[in-house]
N, C-alpha and C positions, 0 to 999 in steps of 0.2 A: 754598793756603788764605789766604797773607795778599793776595792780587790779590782773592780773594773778600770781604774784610775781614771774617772771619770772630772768633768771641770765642775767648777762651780756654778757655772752656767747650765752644764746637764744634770747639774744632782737636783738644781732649782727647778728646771722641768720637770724632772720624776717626780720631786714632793707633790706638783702642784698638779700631774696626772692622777696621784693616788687621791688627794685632796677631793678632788673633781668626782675622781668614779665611787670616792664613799658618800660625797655625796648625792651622786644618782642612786644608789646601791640604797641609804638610808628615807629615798624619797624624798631631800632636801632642796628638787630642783622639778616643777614643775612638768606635768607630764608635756605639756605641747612643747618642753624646748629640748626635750630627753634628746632626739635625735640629734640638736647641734651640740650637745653635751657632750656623746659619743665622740662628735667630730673632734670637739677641743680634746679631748683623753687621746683620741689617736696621733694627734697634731703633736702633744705635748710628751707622749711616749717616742716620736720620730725627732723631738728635738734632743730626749736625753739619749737617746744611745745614736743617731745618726749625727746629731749637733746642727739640724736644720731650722730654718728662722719659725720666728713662736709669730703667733698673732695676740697685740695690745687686748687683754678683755677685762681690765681692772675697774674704777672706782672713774667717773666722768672727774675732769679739773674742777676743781670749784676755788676762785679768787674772791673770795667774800674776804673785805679785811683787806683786800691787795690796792693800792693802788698805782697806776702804770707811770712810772718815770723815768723812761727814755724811750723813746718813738722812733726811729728812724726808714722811712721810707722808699730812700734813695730814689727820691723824684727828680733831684738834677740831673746835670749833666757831668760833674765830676764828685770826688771822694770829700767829703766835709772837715776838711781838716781841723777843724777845732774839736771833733768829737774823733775823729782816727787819726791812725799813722799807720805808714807803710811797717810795718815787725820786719819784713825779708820779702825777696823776688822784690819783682819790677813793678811800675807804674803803669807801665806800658800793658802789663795785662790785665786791666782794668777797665771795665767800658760802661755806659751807662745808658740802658734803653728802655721806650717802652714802660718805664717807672720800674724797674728793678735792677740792680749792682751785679754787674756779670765779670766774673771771673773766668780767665781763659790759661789753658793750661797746654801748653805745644812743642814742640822741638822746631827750632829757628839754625839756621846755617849762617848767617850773620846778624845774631842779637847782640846785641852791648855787650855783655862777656866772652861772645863769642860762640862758636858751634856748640847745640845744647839743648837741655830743657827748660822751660820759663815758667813760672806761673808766680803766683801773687800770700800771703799773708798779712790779713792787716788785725792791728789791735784797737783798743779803745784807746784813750787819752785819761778816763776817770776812770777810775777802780771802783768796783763793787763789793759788797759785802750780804750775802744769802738774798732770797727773793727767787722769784718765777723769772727764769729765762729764754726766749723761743725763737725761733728762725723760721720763717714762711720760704720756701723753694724747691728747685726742681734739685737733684744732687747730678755732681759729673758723673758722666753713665762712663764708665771705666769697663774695662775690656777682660781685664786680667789682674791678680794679686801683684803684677809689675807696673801698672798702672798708676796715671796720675788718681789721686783724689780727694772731695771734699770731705771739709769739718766743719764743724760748730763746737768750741771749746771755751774750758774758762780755765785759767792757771796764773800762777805770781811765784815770785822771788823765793828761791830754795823748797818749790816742793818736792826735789827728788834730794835734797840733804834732808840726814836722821836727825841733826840737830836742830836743824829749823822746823823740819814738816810736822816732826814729833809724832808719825804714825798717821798725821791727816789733819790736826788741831790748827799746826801751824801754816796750814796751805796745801792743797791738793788740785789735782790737773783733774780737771770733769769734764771727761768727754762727755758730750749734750750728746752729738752723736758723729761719726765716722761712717763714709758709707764704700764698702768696699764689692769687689765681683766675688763670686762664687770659688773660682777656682784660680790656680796659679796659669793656665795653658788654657785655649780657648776662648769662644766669644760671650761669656755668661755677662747677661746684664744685673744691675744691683737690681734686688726686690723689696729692700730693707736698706735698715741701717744698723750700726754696731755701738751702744754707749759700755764707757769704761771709767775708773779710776786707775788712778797714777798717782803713789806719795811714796815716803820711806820712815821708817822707825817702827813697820808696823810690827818689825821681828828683827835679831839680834845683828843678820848679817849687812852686810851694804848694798847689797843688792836693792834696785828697785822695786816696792811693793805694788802689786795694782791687780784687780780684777778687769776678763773681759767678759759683757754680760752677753756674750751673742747676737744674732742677729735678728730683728725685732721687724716684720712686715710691715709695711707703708704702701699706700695706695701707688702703685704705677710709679714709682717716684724718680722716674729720669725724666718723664713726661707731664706729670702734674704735678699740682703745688700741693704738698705736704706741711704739715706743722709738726716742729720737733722742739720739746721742752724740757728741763731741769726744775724743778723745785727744790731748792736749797734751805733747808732749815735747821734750829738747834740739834735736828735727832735725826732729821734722813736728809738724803737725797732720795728726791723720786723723779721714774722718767715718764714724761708723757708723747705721742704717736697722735694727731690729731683729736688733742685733747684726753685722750684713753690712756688709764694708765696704763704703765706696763710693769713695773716693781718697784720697790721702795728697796734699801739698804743702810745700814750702820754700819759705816766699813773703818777697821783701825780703831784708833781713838775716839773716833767721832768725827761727824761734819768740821770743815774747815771754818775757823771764826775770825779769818784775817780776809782783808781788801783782795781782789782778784781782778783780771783782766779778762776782760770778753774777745775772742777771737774768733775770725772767719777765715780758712784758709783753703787754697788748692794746694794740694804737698806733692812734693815732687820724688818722685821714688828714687831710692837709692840703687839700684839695681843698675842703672846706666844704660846709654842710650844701647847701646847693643841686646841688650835682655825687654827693650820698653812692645811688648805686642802692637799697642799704636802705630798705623805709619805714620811717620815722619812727616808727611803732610798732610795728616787729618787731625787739625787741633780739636779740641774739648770743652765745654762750658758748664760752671755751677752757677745754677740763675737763683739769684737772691731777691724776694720781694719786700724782705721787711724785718727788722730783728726790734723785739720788744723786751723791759724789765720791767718788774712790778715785784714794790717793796710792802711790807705791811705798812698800813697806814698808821701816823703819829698819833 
């Protein structure tokens, strides 16, 4: 694998192809499911050498010990300012319907900055520290790798400095999840999503350390409401996909053990309006039904 120069992400699927077929091979997986076992071995071999998205088949969430402290439903009619803030982009592309927080993401010829693209990032107001964190929504169905689109993230104060982040101890950026298109050219739709780490110190140079864990299948997920989740504890991060896991890691040093920001955003791509595949008059929506945290109980 590594003569292959293979990521982390596909060396992860190979293990867990071989894992799989030794254990059909040893009898360790009951005859009536043999055939969808095959299927995940093939699934899993296509994701390490083609890098194509895995399907969640881990361990069900189980929140025994959790309990849920902060709700938010976005049943009004505008943003809750005591619990957010606008981080960047506008106001303006913020809407609220139907009991869920929609984000719009568009190129405007007379918006407030002027000719451009617009879309929104908001953060929390409190900071957090580890627990279950999850987002219920449809994600921007994005067109192209030039495209706008959504997150669900958690990050704080110097996790991309070596002296703060200390390798991830001191603060790490966790993608919950990022949902991007298949290709850079084209009209691929997202079928998945993509979670990652982002810190620094985890090695000598300055550069930013981070894994990306690939892309991870979700039901329909431009058109249905999916659940995407982080479990943050003393020893992992783990991701979950409508409650399924999908992997656990110890990445760096270890899980981050400092406050952190919860964020929801549309990201606007760098690429500029000339490169954006979108027309220019077909804006985009990441529809939010609900974000929840659950901390262990006192």
């Amino acid at each position: 694998m590594t003569a292959l120069n293979f990521a982390f992400r596909q060396k992860a699927a190979f293990t867990a192809a071989l894992d799989m077929l030794k254990q059909i091979l040893t009898a360790k997986i009951p005859f009536t499911k043999i055939g969808a076992a095959f299927l995940a071995v093939a699934e899993l071999f296509s994701a390490a050498i083609l890098d194509t998205p895995r399907t969640p088949r881990g361990d069900a969430l189980d929140l025994t010990g959790y309990t849920l402290v902060f709700e938010d439903e976005f049943e009004g009619d505008a943003l809750d300012t005591d619990v957010w803030h606008i981080v960047s982009g506008y106001a303006d592309q913020l809407s609220f319907r139907d009991g869920n927080m929609v984000m719009t993401g568009e190129y405007k010829s007379d918006g407030p900055n002027g000719k451009g693209l617009y879309a929104v990032d908001i953060g929390m107001n409190q900071l957090y520290c580890k627990g279950y964190y999850e987002i219920r929504c449809k994600v921007f169905n994005n067109t192209s790798r030039r495209d706008f689109w959504s997150a669900f993230w958690i990050t704080g104060e110097g996790v991309y400095d070596p002296e703060v982040s200390k390798g991830g101890v001191g603060g790490c950026e966790i993608d919950i999840y990022e949902s991007f298109a298949d290709t850079v050219e084209g009209k691929s739709t997202p079928v998945g999503i993509t979670p990652a780490l982002w810190c620094n110190g985890v090695d000598d140079d300055e550069a930013i350390d981070g894994i990306n864990f690939g892309q991870w299948k979700a039901n329909d997920p431009v058109n249905e409401y999916n659940t995407y989740g982080v479990m943050w504890t003393d020893d992992y991060y783990i991701w979950y996909i409508n409650g399924v896991e999908c992997f656990r890691i110890n990445y760096g040093s270890g899980p981050s053990q400092v406050p952190e920001q919860v964020r929801i955003s549309m990201c606007t791509p760098s690429t500029g309006i000339e490169n954006l595949t979108r027309g220019i008059d077909q804006p985009g929506d990441y529809i939010i039904d609900y974000v929840r945290i659950y901390q262990p109980a006192a």
